[in-house]
C-alpha positions as CSV (number, residue, x, y, z in Angstrom):
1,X,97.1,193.3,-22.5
2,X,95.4,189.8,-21.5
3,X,93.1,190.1,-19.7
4,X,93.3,187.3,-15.8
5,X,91.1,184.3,-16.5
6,X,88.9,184.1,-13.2
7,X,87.7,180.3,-12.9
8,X,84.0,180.1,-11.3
9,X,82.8,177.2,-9.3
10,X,79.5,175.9,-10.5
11,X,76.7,173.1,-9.3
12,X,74.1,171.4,-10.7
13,X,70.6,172.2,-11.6
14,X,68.0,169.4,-12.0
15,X,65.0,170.4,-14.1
16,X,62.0,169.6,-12.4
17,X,59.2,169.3,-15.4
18,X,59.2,169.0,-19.2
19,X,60.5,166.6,-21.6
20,X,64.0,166.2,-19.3
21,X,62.4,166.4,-16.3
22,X,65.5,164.5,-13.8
23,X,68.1,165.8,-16.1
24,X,71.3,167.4,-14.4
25,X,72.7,170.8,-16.2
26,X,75.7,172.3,-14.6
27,X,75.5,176.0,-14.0
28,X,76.1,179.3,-12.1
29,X,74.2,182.6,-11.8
30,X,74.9,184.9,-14.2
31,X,76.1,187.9,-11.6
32,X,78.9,185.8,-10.9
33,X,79.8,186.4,-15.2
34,X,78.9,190.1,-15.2
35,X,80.8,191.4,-12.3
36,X,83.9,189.9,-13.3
37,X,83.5,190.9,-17.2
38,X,82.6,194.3,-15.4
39,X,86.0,194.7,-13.5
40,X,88.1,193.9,-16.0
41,X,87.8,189.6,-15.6
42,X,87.5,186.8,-18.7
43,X,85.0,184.6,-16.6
44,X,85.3,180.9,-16.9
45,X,83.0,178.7,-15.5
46,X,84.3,175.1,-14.5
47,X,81.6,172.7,-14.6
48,X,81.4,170.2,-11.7
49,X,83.0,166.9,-12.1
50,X,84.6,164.3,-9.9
51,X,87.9,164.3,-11.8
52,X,90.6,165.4,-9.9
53,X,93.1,165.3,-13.1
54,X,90.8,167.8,-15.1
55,X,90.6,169.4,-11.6
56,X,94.5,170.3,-12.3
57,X,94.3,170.8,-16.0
58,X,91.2,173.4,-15.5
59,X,92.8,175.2,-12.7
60,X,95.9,175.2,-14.8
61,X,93.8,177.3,-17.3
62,X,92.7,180.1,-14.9
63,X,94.5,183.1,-13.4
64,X,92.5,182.9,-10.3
65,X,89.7,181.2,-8.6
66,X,86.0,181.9,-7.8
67,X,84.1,179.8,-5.6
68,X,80.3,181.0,-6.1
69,X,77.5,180.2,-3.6
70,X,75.0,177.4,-3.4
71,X,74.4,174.8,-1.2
72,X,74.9,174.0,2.6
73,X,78.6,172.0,3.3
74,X,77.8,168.8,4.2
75,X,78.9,168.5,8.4
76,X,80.8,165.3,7.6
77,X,83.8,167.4,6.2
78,X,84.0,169.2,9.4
79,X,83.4,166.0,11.8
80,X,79.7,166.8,12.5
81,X,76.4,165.0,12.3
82,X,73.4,166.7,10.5
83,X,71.0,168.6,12.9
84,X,67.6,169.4,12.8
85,X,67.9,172.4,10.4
86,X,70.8,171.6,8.0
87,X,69.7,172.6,4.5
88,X,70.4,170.6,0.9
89,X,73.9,169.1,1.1
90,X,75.8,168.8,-2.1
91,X,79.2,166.6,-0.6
92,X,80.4,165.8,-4.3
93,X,80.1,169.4,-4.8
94,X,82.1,169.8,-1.5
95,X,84.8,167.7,-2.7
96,X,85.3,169.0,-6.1
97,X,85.7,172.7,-4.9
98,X,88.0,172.1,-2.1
99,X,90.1,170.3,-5.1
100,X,89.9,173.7,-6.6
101,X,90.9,175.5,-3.5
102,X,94.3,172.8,-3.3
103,X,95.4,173.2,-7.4
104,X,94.7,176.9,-7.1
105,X,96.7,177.7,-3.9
106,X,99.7,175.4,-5.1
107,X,99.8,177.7,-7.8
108,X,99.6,180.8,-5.4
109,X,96.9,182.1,-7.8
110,X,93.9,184.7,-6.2
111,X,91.0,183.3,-4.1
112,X,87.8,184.8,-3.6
113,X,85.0,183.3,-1.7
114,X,81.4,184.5,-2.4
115,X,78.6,183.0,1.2
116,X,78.7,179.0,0.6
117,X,82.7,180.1,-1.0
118,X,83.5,181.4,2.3
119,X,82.0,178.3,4.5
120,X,83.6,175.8,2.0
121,X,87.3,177.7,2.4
122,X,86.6,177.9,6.4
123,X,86.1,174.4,6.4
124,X,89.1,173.1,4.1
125,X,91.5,174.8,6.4
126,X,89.6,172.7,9.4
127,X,87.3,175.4,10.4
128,X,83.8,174.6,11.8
129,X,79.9,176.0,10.8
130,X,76.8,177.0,13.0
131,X,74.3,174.4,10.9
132,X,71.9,177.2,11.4
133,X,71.7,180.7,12.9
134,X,69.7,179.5,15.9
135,X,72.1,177.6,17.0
136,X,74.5,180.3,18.1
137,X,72.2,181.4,20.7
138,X,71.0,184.7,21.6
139,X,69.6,188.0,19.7
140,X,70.5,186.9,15.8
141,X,69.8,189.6,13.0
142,X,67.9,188.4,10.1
143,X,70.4,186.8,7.6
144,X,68.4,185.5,4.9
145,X,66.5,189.0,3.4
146,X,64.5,186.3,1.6
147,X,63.6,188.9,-1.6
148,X,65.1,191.3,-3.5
149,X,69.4,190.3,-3.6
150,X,69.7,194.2,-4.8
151,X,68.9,196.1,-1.7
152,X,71.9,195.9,1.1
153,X,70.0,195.2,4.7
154,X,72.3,195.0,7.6
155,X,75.7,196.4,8.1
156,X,79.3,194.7,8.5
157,X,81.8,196.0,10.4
158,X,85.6,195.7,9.2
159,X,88.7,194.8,11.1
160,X,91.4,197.6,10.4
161,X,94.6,196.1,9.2
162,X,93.0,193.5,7.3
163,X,93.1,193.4,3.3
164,X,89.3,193.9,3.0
165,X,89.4,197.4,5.1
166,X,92.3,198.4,2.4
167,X,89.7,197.6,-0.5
168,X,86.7,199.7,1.1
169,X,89.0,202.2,3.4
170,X,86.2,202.5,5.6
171,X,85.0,200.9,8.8
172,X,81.5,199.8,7.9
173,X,79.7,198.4,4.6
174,X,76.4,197.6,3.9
175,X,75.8,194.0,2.7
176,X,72.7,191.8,1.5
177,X,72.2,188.4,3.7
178,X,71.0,184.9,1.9
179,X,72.2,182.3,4.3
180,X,71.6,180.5,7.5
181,X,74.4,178.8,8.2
182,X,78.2,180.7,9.5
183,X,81.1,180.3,10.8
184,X,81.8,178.8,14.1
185,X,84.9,177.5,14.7
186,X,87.6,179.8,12.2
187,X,90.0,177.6,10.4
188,X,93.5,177.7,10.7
189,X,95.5,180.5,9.5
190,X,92.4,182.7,9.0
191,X,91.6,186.1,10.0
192,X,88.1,187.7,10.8
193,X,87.9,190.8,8.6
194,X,84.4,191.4,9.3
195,X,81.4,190.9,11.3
196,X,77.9,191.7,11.6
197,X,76.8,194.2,14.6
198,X,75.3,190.1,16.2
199,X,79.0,188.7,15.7
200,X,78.5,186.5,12.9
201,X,81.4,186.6,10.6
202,X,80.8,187.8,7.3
203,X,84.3,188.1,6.4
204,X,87.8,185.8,6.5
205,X,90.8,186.4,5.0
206,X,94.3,184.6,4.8
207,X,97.5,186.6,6.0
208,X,100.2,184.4,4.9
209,X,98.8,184.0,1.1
210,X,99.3,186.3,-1.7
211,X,94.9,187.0,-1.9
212,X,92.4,184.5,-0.6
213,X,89.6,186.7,0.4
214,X,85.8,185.2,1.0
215,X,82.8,187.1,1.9
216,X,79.6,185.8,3.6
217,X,76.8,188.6,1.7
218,X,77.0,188.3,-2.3
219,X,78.5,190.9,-3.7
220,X,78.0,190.1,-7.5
221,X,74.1,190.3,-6.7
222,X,75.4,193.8,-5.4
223,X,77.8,194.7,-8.7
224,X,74.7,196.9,-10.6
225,X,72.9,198.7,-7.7
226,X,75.6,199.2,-4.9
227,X,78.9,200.3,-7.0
228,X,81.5,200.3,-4.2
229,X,80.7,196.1,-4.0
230,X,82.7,195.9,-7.4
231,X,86.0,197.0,-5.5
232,X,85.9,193.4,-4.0
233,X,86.1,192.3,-7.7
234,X,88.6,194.8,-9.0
235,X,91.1,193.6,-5.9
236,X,90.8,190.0,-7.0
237,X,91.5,190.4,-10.6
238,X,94.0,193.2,-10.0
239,X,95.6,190.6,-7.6
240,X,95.8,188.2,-10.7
């Protein structure tokens, strides 16, 4: 039996020393490759490019589509200006995955959204983002764990009726945290599937699509040491 293609976002890396010091390399971490080869993916990583005709060619190759994590969305796709504590902005990067998101979901095929994946589908359906934590005001847990992407830190409750409570058939997860910004505003036709105990959303979902499912915690860093993460996975491919 073939086995679903999953299509993975990527970004570019700049090498900072050495003989090609300035020299752009596209890439994605390598959890992203062994989590779906683990549940039962052929991963495929599609290199950034401005192209929106290989866009529809590459996406035309894949059974579904990954978006991987990375850099902060740049607040002019969702009519902001940059505040004080924005992070790196990749806007090219932006562009080229909501490209993704469009050829992908014309095709009906599987979406899953891993932290930055989640922020870049809220905003392609018109959502909004919290620039940084601080901004939403009050008590805010600590979202970026800073070390070790193995150990799970905080909880996240799940919304009953919602595809990600079917994949975990529980209530609560534990989850790892590498970001500062979230979501503020949700896009349209969205649903909240989770949230941390603070109210930050760590989980969307889309009820009228076959699967387009994005998490805010990474779950790939999560694949070896916290088993139950690879359902996420398994739902996705099994969905394509």
């Amino acid at each position: 039996m073939k086995k679903p293609i999953i299509g993975i976002s990527s970004s570019i890396i700049i090498d900072a020393s050495g003989d090609f010091a300035g020299y752009w390399r596209s890439y994605v971490n390598t959890d992203y490759v062994r989590s779906v080869i683990k549940n039962g993916g052929v991963p495929m990583i599609i290199p950034f490019h401005t192209d929106e005709e290989v866009t529809k060619q590459q996406m035309s190759l894949c059974d579904g589509l990954l978006l991987s994590g990375g850099q902060d969305v740049s607040p002019m796709h969702y009519g902001q200006e940059p505040s004080q504590r924005l992070g790196d902005t990749f806007p090219e990067r932006d562009r080229y995955e909501y490209s993704l998101i469009s050829e992908a979901m014309q095709a009906n095929k599987p979406i899953l959204g891993i932290c930055r994946g989640l922020q870049i589908i809220n905003t392609y359906f018109k959502g909004t983002l919290y620039q940084d934590l601080s901004y939403i005001g009050g008590e805010v847990y600590k979202h970026s764990q800073g070390k070790n992407p193995k150990l799970a830190t905080h909880h996240a409750y799940l919304e009953e009726h919602t595809k990600l409570y079917n994949i975990f058939g529980c209530d609560q997860i534990m989850v790892n945290s590498f970001h500062h910004q979230a979501i503020h505003e949700l896009g349209e036709g969205l649903k909240i599937s989770a949230r941390a105990r603070d109210g930050v959303i760590e989980a969307i979902e889309k009820e009228d699509y076959p699967f387009l499912l994005a998490v805010q915690w990474h779950p790939e860093m999560l694949h070896e040491s916290c088993e139950e993460m690879n359902k996420i996975f398994r739902a996705h491919i099994a969905a394509c």
